[in-house]
N, CA, C and O atoms as CSV, one atom per row, in Angstrom:
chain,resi,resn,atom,element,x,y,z
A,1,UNK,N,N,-3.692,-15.120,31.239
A,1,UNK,CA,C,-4.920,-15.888,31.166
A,1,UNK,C,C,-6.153,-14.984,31.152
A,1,UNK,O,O,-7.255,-15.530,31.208
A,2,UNK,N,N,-6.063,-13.552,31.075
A,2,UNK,CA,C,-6.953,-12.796,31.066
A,2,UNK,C,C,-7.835,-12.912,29.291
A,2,UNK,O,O,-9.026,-12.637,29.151
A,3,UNK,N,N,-7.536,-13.060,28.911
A,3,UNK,CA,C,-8.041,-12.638,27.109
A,3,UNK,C,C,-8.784,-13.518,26.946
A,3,UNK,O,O,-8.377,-14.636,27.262
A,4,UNK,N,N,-9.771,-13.420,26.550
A,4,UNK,CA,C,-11.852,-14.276,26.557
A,4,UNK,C,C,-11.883,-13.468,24.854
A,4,UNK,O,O,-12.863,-13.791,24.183
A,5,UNK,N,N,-11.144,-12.734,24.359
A,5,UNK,CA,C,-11.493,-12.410,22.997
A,5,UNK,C,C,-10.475,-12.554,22.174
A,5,UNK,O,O,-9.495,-11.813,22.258
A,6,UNK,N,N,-10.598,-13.834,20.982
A,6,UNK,CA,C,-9.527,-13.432,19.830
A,6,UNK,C,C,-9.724,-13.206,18.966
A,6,UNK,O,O,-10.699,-13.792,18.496
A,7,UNK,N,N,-9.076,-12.315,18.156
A,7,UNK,CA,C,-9.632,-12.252,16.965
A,7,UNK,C,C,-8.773,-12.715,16.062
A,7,UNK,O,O,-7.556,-12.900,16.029
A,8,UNK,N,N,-10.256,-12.957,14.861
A,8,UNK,CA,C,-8.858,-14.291,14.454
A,8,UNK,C,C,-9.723,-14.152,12.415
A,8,UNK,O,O,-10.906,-13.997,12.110
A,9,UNK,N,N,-8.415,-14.304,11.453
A,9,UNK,CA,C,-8.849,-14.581,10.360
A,9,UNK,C,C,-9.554,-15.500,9.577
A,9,UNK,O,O,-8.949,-15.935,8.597
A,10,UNK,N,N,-10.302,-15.760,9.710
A,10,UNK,CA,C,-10.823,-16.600,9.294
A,10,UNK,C,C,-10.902,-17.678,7.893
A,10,UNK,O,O,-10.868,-16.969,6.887
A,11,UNK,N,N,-10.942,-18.317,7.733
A,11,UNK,CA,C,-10.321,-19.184,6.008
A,11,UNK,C,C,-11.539,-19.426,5.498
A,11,UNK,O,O,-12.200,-20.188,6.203
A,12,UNK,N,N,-12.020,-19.081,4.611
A,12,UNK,CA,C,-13.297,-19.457,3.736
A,12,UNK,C,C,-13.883,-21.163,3.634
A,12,UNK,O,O,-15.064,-21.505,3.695
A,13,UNK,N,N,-12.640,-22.100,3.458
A,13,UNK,CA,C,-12.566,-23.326,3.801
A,13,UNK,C,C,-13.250,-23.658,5.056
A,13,UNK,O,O,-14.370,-24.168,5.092
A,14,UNK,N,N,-12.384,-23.284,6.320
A,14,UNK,CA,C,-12.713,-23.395,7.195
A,14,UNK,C,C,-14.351,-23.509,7.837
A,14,UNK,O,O,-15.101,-24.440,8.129
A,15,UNK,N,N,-14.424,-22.084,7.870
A,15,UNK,CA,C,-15.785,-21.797,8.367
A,15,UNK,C,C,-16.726,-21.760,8.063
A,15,UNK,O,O,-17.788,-21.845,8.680
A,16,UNK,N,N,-16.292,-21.507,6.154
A,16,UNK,CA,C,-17.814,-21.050,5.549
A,16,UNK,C,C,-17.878,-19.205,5.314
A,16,UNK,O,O,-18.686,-18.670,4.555
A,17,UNK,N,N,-16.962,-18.533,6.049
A,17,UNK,CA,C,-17.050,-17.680,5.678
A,17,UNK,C,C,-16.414,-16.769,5.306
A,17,UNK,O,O,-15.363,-16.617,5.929
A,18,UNK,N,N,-16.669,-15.861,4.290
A,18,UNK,CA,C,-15.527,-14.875,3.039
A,18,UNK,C,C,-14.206,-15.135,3.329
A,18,UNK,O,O,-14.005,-14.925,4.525
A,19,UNK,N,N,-13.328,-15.463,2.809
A,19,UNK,CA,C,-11.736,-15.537,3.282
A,19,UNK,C,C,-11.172,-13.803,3.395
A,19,UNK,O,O,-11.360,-12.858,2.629
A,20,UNK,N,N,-10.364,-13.911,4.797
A,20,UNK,CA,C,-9.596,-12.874,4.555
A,20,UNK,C,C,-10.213,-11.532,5.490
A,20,UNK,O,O,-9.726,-10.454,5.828
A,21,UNK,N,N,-11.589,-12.226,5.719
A,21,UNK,CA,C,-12.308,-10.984,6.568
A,21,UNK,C,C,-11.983,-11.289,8.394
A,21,UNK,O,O,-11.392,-12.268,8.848
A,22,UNK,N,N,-12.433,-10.404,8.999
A,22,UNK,CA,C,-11.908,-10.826,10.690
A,22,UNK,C,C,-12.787,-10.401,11.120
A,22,UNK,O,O,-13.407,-9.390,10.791
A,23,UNK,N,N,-13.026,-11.378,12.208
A,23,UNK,CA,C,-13.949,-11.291,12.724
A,23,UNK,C,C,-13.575,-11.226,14.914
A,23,UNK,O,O,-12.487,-11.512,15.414
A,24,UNK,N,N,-14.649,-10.849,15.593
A,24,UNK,CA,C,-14.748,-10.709,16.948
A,24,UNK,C,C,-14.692,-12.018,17.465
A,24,UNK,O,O,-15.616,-12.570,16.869
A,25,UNK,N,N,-14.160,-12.879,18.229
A,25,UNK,CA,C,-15.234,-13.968,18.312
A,25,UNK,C,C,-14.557,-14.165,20.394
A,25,UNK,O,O,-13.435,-14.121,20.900
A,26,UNK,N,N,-15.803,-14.348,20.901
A,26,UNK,CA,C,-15.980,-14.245,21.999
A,26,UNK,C,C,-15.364,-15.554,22.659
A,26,UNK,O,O,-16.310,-16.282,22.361
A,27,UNK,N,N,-14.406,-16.486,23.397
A,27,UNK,CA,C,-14.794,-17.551,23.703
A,27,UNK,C,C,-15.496,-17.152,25.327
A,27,UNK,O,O,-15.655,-16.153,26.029
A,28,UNK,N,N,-15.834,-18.924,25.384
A,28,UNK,CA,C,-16.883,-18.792,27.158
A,28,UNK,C,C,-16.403,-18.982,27.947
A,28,UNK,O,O,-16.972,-19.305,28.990
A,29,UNK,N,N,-14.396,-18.811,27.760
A,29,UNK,CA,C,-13.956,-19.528,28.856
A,29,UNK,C,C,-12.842,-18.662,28.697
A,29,UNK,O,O,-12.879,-18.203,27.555
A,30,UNK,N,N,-11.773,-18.196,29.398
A,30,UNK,CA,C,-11.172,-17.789,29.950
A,30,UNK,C,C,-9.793,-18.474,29.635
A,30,UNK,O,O,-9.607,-19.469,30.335
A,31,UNK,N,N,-8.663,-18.150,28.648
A,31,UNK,CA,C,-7.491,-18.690,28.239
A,31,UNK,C,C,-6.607,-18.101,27.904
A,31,UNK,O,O,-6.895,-16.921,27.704
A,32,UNK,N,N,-5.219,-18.443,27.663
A,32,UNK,CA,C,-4.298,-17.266,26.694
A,32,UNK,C,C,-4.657,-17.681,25.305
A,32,UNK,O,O,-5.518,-18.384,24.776
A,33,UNK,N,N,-3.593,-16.922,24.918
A,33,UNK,CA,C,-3.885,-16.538,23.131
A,33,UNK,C,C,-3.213,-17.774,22.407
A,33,UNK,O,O,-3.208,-18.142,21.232
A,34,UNK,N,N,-2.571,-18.339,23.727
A,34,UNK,CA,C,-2.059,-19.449,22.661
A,34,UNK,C,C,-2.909,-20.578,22.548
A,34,UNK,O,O,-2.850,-21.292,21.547
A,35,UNK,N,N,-4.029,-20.904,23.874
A,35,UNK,CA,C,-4.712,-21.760,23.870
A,35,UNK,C,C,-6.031,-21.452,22.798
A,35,UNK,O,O,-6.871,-22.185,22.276
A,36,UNK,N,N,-5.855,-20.501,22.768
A,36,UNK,CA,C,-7.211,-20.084,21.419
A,36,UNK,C,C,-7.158,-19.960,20.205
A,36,UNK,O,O,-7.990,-19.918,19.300
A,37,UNK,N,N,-5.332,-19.866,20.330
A,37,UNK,CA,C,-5.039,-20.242,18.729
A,37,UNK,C,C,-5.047,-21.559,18.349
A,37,UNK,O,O,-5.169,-21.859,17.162
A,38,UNK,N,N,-4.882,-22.732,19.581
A,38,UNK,CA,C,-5.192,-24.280,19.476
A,38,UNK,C,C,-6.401,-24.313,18.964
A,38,UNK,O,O,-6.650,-24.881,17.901
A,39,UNK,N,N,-7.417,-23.599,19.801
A,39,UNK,CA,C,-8.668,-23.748,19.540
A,39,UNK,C,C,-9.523,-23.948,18.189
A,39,UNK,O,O,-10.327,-24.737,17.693
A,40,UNK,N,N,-8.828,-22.702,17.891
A,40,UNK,CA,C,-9.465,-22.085,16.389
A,40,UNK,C,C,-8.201,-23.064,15.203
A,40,UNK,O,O,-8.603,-23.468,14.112
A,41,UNK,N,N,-7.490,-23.181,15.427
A,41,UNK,CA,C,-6.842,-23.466,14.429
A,41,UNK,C,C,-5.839,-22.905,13.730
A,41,UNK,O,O,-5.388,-23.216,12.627
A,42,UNK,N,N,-5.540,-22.070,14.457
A,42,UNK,CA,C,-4.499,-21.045,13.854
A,42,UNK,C,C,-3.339,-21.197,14.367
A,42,UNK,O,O,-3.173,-21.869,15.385
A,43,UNK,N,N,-1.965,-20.343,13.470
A,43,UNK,CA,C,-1.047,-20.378,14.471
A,43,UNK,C,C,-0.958,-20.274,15.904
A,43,UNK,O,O,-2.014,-20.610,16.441
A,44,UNK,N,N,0.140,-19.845,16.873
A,44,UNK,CA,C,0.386,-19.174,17.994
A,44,UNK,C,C,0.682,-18.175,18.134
A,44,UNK,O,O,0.315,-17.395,19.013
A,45,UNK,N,N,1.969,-17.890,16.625
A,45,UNK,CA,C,2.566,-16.604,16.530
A,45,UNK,C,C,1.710,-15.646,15.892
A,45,UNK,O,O,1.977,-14.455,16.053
A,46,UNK,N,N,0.591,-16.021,15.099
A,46,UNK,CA,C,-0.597,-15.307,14.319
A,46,UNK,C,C,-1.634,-14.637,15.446
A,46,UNK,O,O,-2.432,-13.748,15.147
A,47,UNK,N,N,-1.519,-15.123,16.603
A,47,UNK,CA,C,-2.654,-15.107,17.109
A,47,UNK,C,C,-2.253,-13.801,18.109
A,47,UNK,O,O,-2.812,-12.715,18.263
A,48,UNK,N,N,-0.905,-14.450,18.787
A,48,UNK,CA,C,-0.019,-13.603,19.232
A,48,UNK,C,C,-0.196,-11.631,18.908
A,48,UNK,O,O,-0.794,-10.664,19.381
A,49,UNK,N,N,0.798,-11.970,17.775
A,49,UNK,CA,C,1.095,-10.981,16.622
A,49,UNK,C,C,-0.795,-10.102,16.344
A,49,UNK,O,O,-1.109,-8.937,16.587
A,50,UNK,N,N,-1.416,-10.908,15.941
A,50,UNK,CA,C,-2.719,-10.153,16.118
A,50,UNK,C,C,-3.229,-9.342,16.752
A,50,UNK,O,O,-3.702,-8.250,16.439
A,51,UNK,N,N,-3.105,-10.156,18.233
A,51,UNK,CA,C,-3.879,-9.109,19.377
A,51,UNK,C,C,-2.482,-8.155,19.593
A,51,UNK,O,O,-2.877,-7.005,19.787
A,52,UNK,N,N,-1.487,-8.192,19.618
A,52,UNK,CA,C,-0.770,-7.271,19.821
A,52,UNK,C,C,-0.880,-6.070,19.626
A,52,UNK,O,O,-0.982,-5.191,20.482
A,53,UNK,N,N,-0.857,-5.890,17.765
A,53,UNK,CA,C,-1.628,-5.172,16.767
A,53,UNK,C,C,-2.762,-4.784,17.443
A,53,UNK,O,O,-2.591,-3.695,17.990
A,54,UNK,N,N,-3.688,-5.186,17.589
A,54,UNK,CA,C,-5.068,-4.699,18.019
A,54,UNK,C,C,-5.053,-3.767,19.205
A,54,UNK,O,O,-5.596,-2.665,19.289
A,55,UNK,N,N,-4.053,-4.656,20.459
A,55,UNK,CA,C,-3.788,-3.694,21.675
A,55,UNK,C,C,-2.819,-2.434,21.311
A,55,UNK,O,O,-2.763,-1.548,22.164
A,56,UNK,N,N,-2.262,-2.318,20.449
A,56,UNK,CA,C,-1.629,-1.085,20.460
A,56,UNK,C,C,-1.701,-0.439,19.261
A,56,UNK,O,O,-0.702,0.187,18.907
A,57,UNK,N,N,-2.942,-0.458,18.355
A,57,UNK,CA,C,-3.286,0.519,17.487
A,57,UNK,C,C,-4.709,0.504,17.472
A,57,UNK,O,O,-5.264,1.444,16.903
A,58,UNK,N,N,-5.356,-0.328,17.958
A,58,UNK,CA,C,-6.633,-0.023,18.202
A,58,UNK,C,C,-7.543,-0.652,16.977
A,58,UNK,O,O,-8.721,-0.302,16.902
A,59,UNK,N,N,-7.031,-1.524,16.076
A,59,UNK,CA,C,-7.733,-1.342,14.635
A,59,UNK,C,C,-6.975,-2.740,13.931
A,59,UNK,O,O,-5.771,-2.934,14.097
A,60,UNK,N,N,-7.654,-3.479,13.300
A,60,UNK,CA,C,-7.143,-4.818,12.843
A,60,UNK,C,C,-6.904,-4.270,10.898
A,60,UNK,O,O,-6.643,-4.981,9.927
A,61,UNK,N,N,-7.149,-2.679,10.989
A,61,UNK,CA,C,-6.792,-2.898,9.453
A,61,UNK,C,C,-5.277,-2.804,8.961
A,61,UNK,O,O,-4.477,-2.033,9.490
A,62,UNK,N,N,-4.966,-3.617,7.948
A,62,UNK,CA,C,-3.755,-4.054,7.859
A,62,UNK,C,C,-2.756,-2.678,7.547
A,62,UNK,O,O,-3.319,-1.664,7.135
A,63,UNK,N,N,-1.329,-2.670,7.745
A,63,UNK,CA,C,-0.717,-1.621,7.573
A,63,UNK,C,C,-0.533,-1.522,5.702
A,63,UNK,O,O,-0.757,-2.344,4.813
A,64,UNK,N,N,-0.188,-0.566,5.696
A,64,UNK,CA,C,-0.096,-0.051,4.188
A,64,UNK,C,C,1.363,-0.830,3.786
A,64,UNK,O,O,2.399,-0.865,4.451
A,65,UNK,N,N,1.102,-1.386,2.580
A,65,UNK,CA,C,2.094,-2.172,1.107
A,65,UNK,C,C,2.430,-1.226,0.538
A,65,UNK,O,O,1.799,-0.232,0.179
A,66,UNK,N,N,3.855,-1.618,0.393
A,66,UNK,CA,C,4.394,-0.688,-1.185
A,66,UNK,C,C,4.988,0.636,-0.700
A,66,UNK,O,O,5.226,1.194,0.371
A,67,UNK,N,N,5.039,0.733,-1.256
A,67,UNK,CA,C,5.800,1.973,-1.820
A,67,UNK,C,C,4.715,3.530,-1.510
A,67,UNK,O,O,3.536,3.854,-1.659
A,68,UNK,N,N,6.403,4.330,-0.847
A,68,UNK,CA,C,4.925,5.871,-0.362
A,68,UNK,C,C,3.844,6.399,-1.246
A,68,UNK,O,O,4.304,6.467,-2.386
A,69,UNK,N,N,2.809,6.735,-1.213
A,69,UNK,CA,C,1.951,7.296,-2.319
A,69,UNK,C,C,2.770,8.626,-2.667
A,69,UNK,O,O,3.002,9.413,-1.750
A,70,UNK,N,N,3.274,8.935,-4.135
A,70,UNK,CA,C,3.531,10.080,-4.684
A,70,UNK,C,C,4.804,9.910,-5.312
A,70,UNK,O,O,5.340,8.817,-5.134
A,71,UNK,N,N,5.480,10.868,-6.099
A,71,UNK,CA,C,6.550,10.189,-6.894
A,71,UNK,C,C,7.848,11.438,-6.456
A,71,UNK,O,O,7.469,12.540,-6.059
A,72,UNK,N,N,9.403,11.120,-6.581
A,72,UNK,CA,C,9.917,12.200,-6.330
A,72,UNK,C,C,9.978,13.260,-7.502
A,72,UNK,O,O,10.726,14.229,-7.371
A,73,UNK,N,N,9.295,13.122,-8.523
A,73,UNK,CA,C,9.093,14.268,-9.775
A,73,UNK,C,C,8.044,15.061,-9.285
A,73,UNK,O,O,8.124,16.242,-9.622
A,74,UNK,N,N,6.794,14.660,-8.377
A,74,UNK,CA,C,5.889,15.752,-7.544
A,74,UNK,C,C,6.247,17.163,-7.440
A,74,UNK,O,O,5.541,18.077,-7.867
A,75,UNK,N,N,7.517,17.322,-6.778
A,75,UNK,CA,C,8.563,18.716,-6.381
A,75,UNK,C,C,8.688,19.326,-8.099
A,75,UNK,O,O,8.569,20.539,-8.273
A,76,UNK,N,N,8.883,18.588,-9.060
A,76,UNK,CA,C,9.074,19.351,-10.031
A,76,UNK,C,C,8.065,19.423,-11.483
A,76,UNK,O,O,8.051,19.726,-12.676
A,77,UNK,N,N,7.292,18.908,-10.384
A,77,UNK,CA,C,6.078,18.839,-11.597
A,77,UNK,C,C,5.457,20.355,-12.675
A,77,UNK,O,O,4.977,20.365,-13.809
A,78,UNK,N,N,5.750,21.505,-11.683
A,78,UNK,CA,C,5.667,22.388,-13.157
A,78,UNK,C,C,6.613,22.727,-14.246
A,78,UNK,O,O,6.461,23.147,-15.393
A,79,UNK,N,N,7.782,22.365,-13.420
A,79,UNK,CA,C,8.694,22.439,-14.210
A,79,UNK,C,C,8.525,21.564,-15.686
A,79,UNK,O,O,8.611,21.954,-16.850
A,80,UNK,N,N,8.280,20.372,-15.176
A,80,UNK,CA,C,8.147,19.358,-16.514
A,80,UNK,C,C,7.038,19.744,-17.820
A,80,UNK,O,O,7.179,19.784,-19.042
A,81,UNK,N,N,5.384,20.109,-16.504
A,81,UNK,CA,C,4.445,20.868,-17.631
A,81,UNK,C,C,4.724,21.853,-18.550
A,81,UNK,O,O,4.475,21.881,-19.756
A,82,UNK,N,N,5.260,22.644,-17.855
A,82,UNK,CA,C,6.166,23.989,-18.633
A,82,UNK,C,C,6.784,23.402,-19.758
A,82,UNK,O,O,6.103,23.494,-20.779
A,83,UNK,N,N,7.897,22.812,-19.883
A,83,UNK,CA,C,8.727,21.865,-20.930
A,83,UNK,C,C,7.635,21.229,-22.144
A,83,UNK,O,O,7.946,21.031,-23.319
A,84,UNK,N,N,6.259,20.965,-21.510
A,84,UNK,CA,C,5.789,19.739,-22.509
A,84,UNK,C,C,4.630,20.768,-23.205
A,84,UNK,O,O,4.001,20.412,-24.202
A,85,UNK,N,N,4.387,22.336,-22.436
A,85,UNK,CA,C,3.376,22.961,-22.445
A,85,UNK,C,C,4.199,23.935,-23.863
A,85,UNK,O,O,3.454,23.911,-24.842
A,86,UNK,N,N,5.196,24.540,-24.065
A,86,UNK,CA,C,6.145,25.409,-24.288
A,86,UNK,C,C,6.744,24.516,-25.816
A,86,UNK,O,O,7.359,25.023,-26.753
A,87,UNK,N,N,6.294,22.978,-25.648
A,87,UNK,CA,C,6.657,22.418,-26.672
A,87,UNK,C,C,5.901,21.150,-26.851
A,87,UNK,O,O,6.343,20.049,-26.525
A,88,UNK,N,N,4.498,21.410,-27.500
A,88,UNK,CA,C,3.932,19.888,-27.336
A,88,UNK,C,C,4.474,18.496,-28.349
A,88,UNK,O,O,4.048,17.342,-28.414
A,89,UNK,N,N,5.240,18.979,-28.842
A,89,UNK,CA,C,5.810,17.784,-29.497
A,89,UNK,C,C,7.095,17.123,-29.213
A,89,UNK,O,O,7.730,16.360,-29.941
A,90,UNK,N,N,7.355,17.527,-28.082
A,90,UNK,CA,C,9.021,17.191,-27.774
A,90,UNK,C,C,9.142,15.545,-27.210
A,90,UNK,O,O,8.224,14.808,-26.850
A,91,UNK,N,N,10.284,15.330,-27.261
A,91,UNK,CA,C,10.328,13.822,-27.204
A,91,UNK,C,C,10.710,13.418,-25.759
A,91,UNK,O,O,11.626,14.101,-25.301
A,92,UNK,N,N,10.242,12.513,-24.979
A,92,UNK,CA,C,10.901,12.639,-23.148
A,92,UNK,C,C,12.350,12.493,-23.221
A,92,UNK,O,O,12.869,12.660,-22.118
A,93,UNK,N,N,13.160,12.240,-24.146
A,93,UNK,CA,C,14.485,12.266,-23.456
A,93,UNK,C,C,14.719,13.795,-23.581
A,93,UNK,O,O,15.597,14.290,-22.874
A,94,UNK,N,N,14.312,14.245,-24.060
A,94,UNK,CA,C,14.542,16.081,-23.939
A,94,UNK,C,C,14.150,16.612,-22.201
A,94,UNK,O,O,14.929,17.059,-21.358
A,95,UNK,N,N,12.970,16.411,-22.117
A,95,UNK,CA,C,12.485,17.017,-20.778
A,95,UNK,C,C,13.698,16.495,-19.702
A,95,UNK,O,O,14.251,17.114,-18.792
A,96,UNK,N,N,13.868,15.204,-20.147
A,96,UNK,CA,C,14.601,14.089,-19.176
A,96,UNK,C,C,16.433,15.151,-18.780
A,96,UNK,O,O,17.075,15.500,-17.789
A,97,UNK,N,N,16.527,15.242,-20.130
A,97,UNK,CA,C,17.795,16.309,-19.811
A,97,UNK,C,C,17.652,17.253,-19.376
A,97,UNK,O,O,18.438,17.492,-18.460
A,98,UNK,N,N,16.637,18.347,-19.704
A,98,UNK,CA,C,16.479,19.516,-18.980
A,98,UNK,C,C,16.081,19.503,-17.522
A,98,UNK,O,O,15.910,20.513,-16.840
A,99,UNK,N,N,15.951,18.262,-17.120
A,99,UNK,CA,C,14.981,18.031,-15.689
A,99,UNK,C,C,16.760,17.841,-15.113
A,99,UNK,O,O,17.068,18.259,-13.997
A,100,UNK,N,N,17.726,17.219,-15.965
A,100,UNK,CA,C,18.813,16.922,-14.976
A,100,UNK,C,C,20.137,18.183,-15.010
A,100,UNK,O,O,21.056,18.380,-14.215
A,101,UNK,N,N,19.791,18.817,-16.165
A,101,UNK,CA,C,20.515,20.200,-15.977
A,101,UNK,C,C,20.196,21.029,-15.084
A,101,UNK,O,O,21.146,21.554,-14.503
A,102,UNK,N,N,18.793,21.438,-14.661
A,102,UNK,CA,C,18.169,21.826,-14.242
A,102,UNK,C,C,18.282,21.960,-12.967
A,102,UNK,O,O,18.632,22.986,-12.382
A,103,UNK,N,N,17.885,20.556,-12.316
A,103,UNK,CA,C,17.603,20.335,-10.792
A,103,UNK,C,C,18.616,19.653,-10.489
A,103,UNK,O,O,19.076,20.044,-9.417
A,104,UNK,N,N,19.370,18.538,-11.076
A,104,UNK,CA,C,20.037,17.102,-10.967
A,104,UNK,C,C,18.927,15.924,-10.354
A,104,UNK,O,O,19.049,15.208,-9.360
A,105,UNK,N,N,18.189,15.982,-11.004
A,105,UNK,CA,C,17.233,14.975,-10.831
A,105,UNK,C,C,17.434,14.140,-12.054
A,105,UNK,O,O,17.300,14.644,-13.169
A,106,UNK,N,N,17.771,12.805,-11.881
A,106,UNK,CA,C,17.419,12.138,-13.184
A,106,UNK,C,C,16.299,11.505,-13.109
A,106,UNK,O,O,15.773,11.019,-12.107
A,107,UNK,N,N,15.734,11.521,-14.782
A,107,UNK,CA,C,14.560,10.088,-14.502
A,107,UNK,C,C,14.413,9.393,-16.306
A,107,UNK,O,O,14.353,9.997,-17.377
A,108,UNK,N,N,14.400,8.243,-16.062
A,108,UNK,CA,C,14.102,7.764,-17.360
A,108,UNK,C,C,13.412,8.505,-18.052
A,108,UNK,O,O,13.015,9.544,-17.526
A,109,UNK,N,N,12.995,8.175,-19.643
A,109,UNK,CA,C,12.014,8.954,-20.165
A,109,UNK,C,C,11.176,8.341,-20.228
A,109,UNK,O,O,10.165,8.869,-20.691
A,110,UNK,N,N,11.108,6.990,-19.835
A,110,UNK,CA,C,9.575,6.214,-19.531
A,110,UNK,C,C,8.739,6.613,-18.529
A,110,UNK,O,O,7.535,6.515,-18.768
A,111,UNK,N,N,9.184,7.174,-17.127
A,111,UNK,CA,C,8.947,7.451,-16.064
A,111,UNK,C,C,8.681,8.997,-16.199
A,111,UNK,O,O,8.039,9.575,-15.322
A,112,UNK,N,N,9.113,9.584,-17.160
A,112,UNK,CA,C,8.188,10.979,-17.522
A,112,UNK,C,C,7.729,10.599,-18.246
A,112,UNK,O,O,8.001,11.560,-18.966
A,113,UNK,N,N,7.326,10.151,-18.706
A,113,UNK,CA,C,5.767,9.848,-20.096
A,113,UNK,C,C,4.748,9.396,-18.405
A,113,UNK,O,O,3.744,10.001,-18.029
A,114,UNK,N,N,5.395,8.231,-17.695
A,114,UNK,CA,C,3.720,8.070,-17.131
A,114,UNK,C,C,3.226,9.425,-16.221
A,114,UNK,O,O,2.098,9.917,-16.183
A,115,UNK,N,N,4.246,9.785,-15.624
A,115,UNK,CA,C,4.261,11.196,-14.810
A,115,UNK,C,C,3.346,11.954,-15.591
A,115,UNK,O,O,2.612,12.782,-15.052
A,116,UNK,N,N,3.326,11.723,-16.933
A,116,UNK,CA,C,2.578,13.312,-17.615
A,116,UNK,C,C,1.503,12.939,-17.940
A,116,UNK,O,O,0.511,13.653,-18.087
A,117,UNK,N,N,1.596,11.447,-18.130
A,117,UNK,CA,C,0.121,10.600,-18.610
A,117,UNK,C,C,-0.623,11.167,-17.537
A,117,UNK,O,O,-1.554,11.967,-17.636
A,118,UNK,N,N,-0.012,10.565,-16.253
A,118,UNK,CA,C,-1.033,10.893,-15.325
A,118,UNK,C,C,-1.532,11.971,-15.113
A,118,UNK,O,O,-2.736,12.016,-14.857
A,119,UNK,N,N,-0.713,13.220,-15.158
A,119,UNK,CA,C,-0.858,14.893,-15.408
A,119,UNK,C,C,-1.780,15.120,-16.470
A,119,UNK,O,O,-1.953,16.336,-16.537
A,120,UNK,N,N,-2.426,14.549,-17.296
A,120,UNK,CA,C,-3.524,14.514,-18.376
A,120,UNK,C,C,-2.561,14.277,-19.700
A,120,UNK,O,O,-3.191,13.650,-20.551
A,121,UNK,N,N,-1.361,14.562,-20.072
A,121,UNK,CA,C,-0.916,14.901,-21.263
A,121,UNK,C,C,-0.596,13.620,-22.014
A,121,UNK,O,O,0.170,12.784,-21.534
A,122,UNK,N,N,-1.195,13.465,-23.217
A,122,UNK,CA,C,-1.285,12.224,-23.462
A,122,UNK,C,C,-0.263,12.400,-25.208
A,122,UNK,O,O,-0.309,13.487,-25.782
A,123,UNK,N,N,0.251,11.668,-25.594
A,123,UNK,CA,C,0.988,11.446,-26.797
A,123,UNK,C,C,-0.090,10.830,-28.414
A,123,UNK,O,O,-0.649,9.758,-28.645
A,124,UNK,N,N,0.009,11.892,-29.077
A,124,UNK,CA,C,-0.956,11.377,-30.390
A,124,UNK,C,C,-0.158,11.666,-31.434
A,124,UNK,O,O,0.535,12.667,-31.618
A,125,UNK,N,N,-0.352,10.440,-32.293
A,125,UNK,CA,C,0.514,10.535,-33.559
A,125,UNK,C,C,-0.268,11.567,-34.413
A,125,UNK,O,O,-1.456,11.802,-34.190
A,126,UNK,N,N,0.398,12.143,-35.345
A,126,UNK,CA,C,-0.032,12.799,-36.556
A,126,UNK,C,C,0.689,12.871,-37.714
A,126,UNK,O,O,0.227,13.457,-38.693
């Protein structure tokens, strides 16, 4: 019965204000988290789950989606430049084999075209 603060998401519907943003909000009275999730309108387990989060990381910003930033071709990224540098006209299923003779790394040859896109090297007809 200690917690006088929930924080809570707010619904654009709701309140009137931006969906999706969070806000502090003080009550004047003294309740658990479940009675303030009555309050506000929210779940129990949301409200719960919230302050939890908050008490033990300090920070309501959400954890990271998806997939790690970086690709496992990173480790062999000069290797591949070398290949495309040494031969600018070669076709990706070439690199694609030499990348798996090589290291035993396989990778599509779609997935080295964006790898190199992103590396600057871009494909032009002539």
């Amino acid at each position: 019965m200690a917690d006088v603060t929930l924080l809570v998401l707010v619904s654009l519907n709701r309140f009137g204000i931006a969906g999706g943003q969070f806000h502090q909000i003080v009550l004047p009275w003294a309740c658990s988290r479940r009675a303030a999730a009555r309050h506000f309108g929210v779940s129990e387990s949301f409200a719960v789950k919230l302050l939890q989060r908050a008490s033990k990381l300090k920070t309501l910003r959400p954890a990271r989606q998806g997939r790690p930033a970086g690709s496992r071709l990173d480790t062999h990224g000069a290797f591949l430049v070398a290949q495309v540098e040494a031969r600018p006209d070669i076709t990706m299923p070439e690199p694609a084999a030499r990348l798996v003779a090589a290291t035993g790394v396989g990778a599509a040859p779609a997935v080295l075209s964006r790898f190199l896109c992103r590396r600057g090297f871009t494909y032009k007809k002539r």
